[in-house]
ZAMARGU-4260 file (C-alpha; in steps of 0.2 Angstrom, whole numbers, plus 5000, padded with zeros to 4 digits):
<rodrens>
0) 5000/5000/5000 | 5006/5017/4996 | 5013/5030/5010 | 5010/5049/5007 | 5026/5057/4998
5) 5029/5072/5012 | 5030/5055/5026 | 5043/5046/5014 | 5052/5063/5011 | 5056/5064/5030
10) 5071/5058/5034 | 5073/5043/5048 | 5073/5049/5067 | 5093/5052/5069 | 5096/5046/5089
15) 5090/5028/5086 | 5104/5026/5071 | 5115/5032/5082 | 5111/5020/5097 | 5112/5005/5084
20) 5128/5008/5081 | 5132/5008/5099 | 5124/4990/5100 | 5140/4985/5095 | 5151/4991/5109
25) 5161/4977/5117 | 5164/4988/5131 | 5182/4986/5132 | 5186/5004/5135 | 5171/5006/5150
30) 5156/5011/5150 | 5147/5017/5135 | 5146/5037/5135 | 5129/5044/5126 | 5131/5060/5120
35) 5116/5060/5108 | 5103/5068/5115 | 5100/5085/5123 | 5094/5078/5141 | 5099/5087/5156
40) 5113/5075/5165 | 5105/5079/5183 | 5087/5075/5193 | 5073/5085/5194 | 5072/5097/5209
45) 5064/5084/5222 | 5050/5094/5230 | 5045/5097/5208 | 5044/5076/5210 | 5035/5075/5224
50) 5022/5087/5218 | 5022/5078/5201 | 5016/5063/5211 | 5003/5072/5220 | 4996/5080/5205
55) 4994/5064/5193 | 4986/5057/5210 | 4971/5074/5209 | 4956/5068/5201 | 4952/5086/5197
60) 4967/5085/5185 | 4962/5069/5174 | 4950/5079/5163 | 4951/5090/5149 | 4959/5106/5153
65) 4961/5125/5142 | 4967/5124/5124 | 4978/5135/5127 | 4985/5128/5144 | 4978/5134/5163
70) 4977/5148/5167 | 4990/5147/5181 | 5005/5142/5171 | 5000/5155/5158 | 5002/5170/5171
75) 5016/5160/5179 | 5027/5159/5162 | 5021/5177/5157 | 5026/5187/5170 | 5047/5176/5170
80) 5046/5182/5153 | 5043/5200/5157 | 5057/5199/5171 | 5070/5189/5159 | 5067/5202/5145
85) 5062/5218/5152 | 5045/5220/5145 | 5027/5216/5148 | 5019/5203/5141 | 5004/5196/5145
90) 4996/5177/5149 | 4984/5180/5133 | 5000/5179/5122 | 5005/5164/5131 | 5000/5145/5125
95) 5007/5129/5133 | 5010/5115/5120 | 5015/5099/5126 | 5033/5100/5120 | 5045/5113/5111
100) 5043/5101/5095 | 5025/5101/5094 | 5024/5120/5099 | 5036/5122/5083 | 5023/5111/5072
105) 5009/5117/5076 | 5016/5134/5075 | 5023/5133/5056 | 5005/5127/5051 | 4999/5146/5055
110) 5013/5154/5043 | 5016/5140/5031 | 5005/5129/5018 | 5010/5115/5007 | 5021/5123/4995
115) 5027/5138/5003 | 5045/5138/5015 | 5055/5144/5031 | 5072/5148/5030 | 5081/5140/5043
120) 5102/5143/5046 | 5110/5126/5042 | 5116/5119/5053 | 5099/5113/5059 | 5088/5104/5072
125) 5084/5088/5063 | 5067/5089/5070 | 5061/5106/5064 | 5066/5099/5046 | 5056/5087/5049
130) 5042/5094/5053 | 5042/5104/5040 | 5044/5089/5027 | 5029/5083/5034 | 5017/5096/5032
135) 5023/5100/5013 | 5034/5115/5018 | 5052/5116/5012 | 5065/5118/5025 | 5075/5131/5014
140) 5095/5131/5021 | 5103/5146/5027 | 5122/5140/5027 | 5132/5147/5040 | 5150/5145/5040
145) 5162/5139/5054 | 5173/5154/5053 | 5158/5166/5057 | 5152/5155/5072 | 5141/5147/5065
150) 5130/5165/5064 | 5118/5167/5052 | 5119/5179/5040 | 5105/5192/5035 | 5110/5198/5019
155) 5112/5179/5013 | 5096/5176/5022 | 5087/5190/5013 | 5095/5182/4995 | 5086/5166/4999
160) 5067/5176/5003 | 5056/5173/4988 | 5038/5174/4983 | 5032/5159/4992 | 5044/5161/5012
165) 5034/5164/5023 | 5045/5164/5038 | 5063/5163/5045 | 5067/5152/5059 | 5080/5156/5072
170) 5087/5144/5085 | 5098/5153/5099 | 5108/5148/5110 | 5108/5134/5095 | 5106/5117/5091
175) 5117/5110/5086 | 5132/5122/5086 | 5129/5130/5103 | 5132/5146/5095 | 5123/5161/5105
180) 5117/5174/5095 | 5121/5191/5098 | 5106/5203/5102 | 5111/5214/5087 | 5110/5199/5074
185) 5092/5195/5082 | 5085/5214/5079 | 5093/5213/5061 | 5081/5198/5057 | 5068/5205/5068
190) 5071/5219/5052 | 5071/5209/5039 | 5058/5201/5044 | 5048/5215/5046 | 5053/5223/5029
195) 5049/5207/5018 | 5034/5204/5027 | 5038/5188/5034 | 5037/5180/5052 | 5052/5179/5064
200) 5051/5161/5074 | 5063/5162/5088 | 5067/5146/5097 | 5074/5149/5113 | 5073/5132/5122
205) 5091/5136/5130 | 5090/5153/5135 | 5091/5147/5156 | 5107/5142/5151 | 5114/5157/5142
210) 5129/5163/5152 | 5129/5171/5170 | 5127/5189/5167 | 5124/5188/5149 | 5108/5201/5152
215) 5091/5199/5141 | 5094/5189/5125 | 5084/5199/5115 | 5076/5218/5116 | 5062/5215/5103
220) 5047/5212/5117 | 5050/5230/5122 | 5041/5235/5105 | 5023/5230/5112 | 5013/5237/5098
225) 5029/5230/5084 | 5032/5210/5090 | 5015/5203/5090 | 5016/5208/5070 | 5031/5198/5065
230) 5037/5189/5079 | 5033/5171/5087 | 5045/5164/5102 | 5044/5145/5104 | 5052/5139/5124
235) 5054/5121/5132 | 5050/5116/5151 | 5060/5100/5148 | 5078/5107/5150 | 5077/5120/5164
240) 5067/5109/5175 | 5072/5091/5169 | 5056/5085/5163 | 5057/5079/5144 | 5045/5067/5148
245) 5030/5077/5154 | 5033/5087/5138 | 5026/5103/5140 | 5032/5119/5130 | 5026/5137/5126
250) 5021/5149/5109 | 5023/5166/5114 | 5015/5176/5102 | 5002/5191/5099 | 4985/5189/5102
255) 4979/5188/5083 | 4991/5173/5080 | 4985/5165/5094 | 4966/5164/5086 | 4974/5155/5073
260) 4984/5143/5084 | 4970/5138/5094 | 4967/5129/5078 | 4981/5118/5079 | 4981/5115/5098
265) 4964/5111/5098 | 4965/5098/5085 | 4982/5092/5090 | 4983/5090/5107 | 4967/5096/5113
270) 4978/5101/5130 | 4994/5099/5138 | 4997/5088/5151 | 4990/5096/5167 | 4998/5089/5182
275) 5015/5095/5176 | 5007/5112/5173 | 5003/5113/5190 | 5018/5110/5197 | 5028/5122/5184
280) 5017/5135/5188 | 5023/5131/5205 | 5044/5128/5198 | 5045/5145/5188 | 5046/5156/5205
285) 5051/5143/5219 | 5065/5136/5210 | 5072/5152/5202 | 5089/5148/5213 | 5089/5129/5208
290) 5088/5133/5188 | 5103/5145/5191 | 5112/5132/5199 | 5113/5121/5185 | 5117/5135/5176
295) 5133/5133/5182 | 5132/5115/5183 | 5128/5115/5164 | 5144/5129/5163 | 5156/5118/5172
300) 5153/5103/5159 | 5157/5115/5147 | 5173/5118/5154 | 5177/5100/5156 | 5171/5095/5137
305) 5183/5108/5132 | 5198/5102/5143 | 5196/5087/5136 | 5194/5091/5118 | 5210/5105/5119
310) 5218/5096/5107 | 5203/5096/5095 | 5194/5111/5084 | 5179/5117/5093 | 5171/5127/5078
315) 5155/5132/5090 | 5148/5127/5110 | 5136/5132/5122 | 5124/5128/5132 | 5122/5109/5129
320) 5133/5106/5114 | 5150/5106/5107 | 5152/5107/5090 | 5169/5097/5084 | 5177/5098/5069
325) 5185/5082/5062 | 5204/5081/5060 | 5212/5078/5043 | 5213/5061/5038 | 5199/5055/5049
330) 5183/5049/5038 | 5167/5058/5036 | 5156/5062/5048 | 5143/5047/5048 | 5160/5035/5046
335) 5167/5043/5060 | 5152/5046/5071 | 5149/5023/5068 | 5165/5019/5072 | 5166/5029/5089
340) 5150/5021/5094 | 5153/5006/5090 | 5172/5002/5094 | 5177/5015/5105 | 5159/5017/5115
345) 5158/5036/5113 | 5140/5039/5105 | 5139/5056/5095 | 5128/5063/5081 | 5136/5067/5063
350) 5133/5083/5055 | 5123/5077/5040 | 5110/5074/5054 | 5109/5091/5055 | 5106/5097/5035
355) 5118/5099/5021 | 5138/5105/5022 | 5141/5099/5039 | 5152/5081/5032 | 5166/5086/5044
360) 5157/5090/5061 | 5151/5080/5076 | 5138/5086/5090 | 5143/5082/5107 | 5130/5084/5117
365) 5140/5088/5134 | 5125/5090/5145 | 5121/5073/5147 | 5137/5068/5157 | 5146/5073/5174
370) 5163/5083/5171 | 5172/5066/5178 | 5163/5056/5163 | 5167/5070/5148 | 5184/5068/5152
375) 5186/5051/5145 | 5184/5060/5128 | 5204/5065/5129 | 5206/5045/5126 | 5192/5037/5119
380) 5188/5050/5104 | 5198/5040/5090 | 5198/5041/5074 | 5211/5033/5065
</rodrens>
């Protein structure tokens, strides 16, 4: 029987490739070391757990809840965001999605039809090409180079914009590079966007972790009656709070896109999860001290990753990832990326995962492991 052509057009989930090839480990140089997936390498706050358990357990909390999300996590979320950017913003402009992934899908299908495409700076999130394959939408590549951080460019950005864009998508700090945009390079797309008409999606899944001090990531919510006209800001509970498996994430966007959105959420996922939302409307204030502490847990893996990999090009890294050039003479990414797994037990994720032009990288994806465990790499990364 047939398959729809946007389904077979999607490539394969990258992680389990990955994995298989770590089947293969003998374990003859210890423990095998999974650095595939952006998990946070550390527990849940224990009072969030024990409220978690009490939550699943309230019968009030098994039916269906807001499309948008309740009302308390809304206000909850709305008024961090004001804080962390300096401006007001308002629980209206809030939804909760159940998961950064989904709050990326369902948000594409207000700016995109079958057809039409987002520019999205290669490299990319896998999964945000994906999505887009699925629905019909070309994921139009925005090379960045190695020697400009991995950066995007706006006037090779603007080059690419054609008749049928319809948005450009921006993923800061980044995955898979790590590299932090800078708020100047944000407002220059905020102005592109603005001048050709198009949306600016903003993915800031990492922005707890953005360096001590770094200040607001962006100024562009300080324009109230500007950013609900161009601007849509995607964000992820998983990674600040450690729970990817109660998937909840957030669209922060102006009131007229979220009509359009409750579309989607309605039809999608009818409502997030609520016991975690209860308990998260609870984290975002209470454990304000606790998120900055793994700040700096998350800044001293960083440190160690680097230590180890001194004698190694680091073309980008931040937040969870390293982004590691291979050496001359060592094979191709995906060659290079089987053979660590499988022979030396070190499990990373090749570049062409992440889009085209990126044969001679490797994401490391540092978070997952204690400073002790990251500094293995120094002996086990091979690739002769």
């Amino acid at each position: 029987m047939p398959f729809a052509p946007t389904i077979l057009a999607t490539p394969d989930p990258p992680i389990p490739a990955a994995r298989a090839w770590a089947a293969r480990y003998d374990g003859r140089h210890g423990p095998a070391l999974d650095l595939t997936q952006a998990v946070p390498g550390y527990p849940p706050h224990p009072e969030l757990l024990a409220r978690l358990g009490e939550a699943a357990a309230d019968r009030a909390l098994a039916g269906y809840g807001p499309i948008a999300g309740d009302a308390p996590l809304r206000e909850a979320l709305a008024a961090d965001l004001a804080e962390v950017y300096g401006a007001p913003l308002r629980p209206a402009e809030v939804a909760i999605t159940a998961g950064c992934n989904l709050a990326f899908a369902m948000a594409a299908k207000v700016v995109a039809a079958p057809g039409d495409n987002i520019l999205i700076p290669t490299p990319w999130y896998f999964n945000h090409a994906m999505a887009l394959h699925m629905a019909g939408v070309e994921p139009r590549p925005l090379p960045c180079r190695a020697e400009d951080g991995f950066l995007p460019d706006p006037g090779r950005a603007e080059a690419l914009v054609d008749a049928r864009s319809r948005a450009i998508l921006l993923v800061t700090p980044n995955n898979p590079t790590g590299a932090i945009y800078p708020p100047a390079l944000i407002h220059a797309f905020a102005a592109l966007a603005r001048r050709r008409g198009l949306w600016l999606m903003l993915d800031e899944t990492y922005r707890d972790f953005l360096p001590e001090g770094a200040g607001a990531p962006h100024g562009l919510f300080a324009d109230a009656e500007a950013w609900p006209e161009y601007l849509v800001q995607l964000y992820s509970f998983s990674k600040a709070y450690c729970v990817p498996g109660h998937r909840l994430g957030a669209v922060v966007a102006g009131e007229a896109f979220q009509a359009q959105l409750a579309k989607a959420l309605d039809t999608l996922q009818i409502c997030p999860a609520r016991p975690a939302q209860r308990v998260l409307a609870w984290a975002i204030a209470a454990l304000r001290e606790w998120r900055a502490g793994n700040r700096a847990i998350m800044e001293g893996r960083a440190s160690a990753c680097r230590a180890a990999l001194s004698g190694m090009r680091l073309d980008a890294m931040g937040a969870y990832f390293a982004y590691l050039r291979l050496p001359e003479g060592a094979p191709d990414a995906l060659a290079a990326a089987e053979r660590l797994a499988a022979e030396q037990g070190v499990m990373t994720l090749p570049g062409p995962f992440f889009g085209p032009g990126q044969e001679r990288h490797l994401r490391l994806a540092f978070a997952n492991a204690e400073a002790a465990r990251l500094a293995e790499l120094a002996t086990r990364l091979r690739f002769g």
